[in-house]
C-alpha positions in Angstrom: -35.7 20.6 -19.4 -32.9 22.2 -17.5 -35.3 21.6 -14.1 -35.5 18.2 -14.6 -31.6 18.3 -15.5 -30.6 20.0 -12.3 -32.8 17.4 -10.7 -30.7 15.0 -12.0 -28.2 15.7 -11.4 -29.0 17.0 -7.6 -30.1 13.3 -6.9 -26.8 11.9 -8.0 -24.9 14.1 -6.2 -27.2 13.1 -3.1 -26.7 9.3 -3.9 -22.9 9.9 -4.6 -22.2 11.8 -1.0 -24.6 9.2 1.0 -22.8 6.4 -0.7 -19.6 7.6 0.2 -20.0 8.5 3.6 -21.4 5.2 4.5 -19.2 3.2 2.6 -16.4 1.9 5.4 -16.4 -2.1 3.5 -13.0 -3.0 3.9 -12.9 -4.4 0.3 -13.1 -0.3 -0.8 -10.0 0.5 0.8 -7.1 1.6 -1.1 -3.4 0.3 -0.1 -0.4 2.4 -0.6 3.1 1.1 -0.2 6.6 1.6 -0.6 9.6 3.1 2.0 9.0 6.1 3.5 12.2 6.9 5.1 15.5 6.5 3.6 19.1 7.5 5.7 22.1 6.8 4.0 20.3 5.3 0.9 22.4 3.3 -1.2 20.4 2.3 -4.3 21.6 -1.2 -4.3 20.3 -1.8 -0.8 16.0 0.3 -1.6 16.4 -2.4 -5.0 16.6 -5.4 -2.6 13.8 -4.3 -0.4 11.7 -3.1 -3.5 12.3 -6.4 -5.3 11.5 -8.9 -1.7 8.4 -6.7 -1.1 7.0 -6.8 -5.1 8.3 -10.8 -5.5 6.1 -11.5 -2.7 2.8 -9.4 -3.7 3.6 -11.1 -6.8 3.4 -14.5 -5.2 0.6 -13.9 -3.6 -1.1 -12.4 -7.0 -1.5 -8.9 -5.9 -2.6 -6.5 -8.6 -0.3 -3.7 -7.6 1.1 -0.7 -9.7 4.6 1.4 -8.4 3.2 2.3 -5.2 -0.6 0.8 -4.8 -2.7 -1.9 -4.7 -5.7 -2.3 -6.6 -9.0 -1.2 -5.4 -10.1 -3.8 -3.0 -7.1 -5.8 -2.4 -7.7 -7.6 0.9 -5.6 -6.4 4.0 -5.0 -10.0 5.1 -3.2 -10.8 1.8 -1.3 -7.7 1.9 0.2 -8.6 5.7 0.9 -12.4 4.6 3.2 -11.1 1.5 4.6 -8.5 3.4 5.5 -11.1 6.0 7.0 -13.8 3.7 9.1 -10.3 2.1 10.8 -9.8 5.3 11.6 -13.8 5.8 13.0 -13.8 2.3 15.2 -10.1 2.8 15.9 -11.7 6.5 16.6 -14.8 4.9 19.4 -12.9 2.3 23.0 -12.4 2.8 22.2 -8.5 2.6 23.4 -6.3 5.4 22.2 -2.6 5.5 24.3 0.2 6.2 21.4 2.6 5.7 18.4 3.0 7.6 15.0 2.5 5.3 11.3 2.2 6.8 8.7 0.5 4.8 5.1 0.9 5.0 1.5 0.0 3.6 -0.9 2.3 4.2 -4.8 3.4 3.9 -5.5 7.1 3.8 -3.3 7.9 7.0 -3.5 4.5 8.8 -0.5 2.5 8.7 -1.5 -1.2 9.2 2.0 -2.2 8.2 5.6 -1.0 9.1 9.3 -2.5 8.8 12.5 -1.0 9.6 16.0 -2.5 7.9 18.8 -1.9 8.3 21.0 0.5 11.5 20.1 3.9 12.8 22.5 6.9 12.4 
């Protein structure tokens, strides 16, 4: 019994590694988000920016949690409400006196990045 056990579980773990390592589909990515980079921050000013940004992945009907995007969330999506976040903060009568930089990422690959705001 514990041959066929170690077997077992051998083969899964063989299944599990060769699965993983040839699993690039763009539907298994995982999406983080949020600003990286806040100079001056004045809390007033990271709300605005937080509240465009999760308005608009709510728009589009992102499944999203504080900081990612659920498992599969297409990249495409993600650009078009990040997009239509910085026409509506663009759009806003709020001027920046900090610096902030937000991103969405994959593992280290940032496929989206906006600055607000002046540099000190």
């Amino acid at each position: 019994m514990k041959k066929f056990c170690l077997r077992l579980l051998f083969a899964m773990l063989a299944a599990f590694s060769i699965a993983s390592c040839s699993s690039d589909d763009v539907s298994d990515s995982v999406y983080s988000f949020g600003l990286t980079s806040a100079i001056n921050g004045n809390n007033s000013e990271i709300e605005a920016i937080e509240k465009a940004y999760s308005d608009a992945y709510k728009m589009k009907g992102i499944k999203f949690n504080s900081q990612m995007f659920a498992l599969g969330t297409s990249k495409e999506i993600i650009l078009k409400a990040c997009k239509q976040a910085e026409d509506a903060i663009e759009s806003s009568s709020t001027k920046f006196d900090g610096r902030y930089v937000y991103e969405v990422k994959s593992k280290d690959v940032v496929i989206y990045q906006k600055v607000y705001g002046i540099r000190k």
